[in-house]
C-alpha positions as CSV (number, residue, x, y, z in Angstrom):
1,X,107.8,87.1,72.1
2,X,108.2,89.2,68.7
3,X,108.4,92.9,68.9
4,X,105.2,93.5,66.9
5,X,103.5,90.9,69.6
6,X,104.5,93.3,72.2
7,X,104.0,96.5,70.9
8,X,100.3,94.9,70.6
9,X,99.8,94.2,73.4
10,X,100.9,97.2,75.3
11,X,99.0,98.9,72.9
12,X,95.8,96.9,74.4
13,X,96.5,97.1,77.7
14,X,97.5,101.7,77.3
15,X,93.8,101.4,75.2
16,X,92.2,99.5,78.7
17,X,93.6,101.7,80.9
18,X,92.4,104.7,79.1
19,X,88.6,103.1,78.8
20,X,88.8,101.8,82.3
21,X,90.0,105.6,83.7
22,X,87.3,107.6,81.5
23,X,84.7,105.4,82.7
24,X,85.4,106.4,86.6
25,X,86.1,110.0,85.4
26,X,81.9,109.1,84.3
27,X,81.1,108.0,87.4
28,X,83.0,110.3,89.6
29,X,81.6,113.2,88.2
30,X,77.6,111.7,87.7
31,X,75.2,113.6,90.3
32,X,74.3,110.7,91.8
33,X,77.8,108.9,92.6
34,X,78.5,112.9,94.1
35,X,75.8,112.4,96.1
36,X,76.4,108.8,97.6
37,X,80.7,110.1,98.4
38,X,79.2,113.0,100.4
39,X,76.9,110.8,102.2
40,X,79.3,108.0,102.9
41,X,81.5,111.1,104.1
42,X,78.9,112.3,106.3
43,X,77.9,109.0,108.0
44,X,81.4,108.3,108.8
45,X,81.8,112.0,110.0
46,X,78.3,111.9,112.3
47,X,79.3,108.3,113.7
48,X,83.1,107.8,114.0
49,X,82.5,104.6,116.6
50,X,80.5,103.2,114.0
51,X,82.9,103.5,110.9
52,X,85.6,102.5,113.5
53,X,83.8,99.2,113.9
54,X,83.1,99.1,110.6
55,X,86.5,98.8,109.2
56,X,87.8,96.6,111.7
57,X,84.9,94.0,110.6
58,X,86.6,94.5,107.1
59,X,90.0,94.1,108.0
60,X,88.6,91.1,109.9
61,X,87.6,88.9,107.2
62,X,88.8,87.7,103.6
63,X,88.9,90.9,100.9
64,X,85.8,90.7,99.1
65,X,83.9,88.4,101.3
66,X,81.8,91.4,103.0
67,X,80.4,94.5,101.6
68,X,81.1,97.9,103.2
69,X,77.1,98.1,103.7
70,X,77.0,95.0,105.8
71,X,80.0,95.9,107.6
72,X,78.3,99.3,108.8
73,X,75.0,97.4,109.0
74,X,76.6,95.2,111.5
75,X,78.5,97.7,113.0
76,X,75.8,100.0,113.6
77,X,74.3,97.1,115.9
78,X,76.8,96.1,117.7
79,X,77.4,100.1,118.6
80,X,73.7,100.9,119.1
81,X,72.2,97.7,119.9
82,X,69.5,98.3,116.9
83,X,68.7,98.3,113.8
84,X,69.7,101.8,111.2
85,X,66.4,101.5,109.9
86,X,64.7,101.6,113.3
87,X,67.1,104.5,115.1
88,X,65.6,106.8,112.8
């Protein structure tokens, strides 16, 4: 590989890096995505058993294969025998 081939290159991937971190600095900081980190925080606060559960069904399967909102969807039942949308 020639010097100018790498130089490019690191060039693109320093230039990725700094699009891909100022786009989470967006999202971290948008009123909404607050909103949804304090409520994930709270849930697992309120209903340790549950989030207990809920990460052993991650750890359980393939990365990727389940998303954290069926894992506490599913853990929620098998802690309170029902439904989340019927406990309330």
């Amino acid at each position: 590989m020639k010097l100018s081939e790498f130089t490019a290159r690191r060039r693109q991937r320093a230039e990725e890096k700094a699009r891909a971190k100022h786009q989470q600095d967006r999202r971290r900081h948008h009123p909404e995505e607050k909103a949804r980190a304090k409520h994930q925080q709270d849930r697992r606060r309120h209903h340790p058993e549950v989030a207990e559960e809920a990460d052993r069904l991650l750890s359980a399967v393939p990365f990727g294969s389940m998303r954290p909102e069926e894992a506490w969807l599913k853990a929620w039942r098998s802690v309170h025998g029902s439904d989340t949308r019927s406990a309330a």
